[in-house]
C-alpha positions in Angstrom: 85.4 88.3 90.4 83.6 91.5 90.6 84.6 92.3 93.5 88.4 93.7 92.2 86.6 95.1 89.1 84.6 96.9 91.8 87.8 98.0 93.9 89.4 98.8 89.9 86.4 101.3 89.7 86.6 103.2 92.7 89.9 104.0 92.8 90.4 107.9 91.6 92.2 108.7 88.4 94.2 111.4 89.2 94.6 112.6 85.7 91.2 113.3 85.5 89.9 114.6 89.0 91.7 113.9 92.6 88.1 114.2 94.4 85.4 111.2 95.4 82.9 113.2 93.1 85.2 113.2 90.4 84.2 114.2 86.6 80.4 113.6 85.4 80.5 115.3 82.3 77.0 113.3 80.8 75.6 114.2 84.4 73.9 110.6 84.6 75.7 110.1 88.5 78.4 108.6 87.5 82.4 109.8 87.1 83.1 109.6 84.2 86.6 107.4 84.7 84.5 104.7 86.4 82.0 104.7 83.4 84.5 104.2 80.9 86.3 101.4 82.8 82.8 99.4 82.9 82.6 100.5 79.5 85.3 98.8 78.2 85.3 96.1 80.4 81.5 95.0 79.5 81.4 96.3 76.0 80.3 92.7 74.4 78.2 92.0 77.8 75.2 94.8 77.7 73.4 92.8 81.2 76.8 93.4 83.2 77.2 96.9 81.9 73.8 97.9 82.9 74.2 96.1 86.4 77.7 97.9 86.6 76.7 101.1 86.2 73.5 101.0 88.5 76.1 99.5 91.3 78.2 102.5 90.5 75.6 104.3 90.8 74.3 103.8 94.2 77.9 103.8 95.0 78.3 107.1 93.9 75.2 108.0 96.3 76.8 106.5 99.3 80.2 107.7 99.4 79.6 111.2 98.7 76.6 111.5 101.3 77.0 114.6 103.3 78.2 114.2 106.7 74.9 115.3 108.4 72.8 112.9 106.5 70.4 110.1 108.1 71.2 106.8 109.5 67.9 106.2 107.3 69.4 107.8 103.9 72.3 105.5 104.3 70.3 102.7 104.9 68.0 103.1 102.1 71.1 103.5 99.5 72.6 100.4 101.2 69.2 98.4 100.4 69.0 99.8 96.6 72.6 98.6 96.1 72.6 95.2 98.0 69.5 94.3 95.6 71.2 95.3 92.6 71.6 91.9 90.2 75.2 91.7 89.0 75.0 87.9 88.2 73.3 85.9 85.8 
């Protein structure tokens, strides 16, 4: 199940910013389309919105790593996100 919600999220919203790093306006590492999309789709479920914005998060950290970055900075985001709870 979460894993469409997940592929919902990443996808760029184009009216807002065509770039991985997109809009952070609240500056709390998340764009802000993906935010309001986990928003909405948690809003009567605070544990999953907490766990969906931590995964998106980390995501966040991983995608827009710079090119030159470690094997071991990868693997440590990698870790952070694969122990992230998003079930009950």
């Amino acid at each position: 199940m979460w894993a469409k919600d997940l592929e919902t999220m990443i996808k760029l919203n184009e009216a807002i910013d065509n770039s991985i790093e997109g809009t952070d306006s609240n500056h709390n590492l998340v764009r802000d389309d993906v935010e309001n999309y986990i928003k909405k789709k948690y809003a009567d479920d605070e544990f999953q919105k907490i766990m969906f914005l931590e995964a998106a998060k980390k995501i966040q950290q991983i995608i827009t790593l710079p090119n030159n970055s470690t094997l071991k900075a990868h693997k440590i985001l990698d870790k952070e996100l694969l122990q992230i709870d998003t079930c009950r």
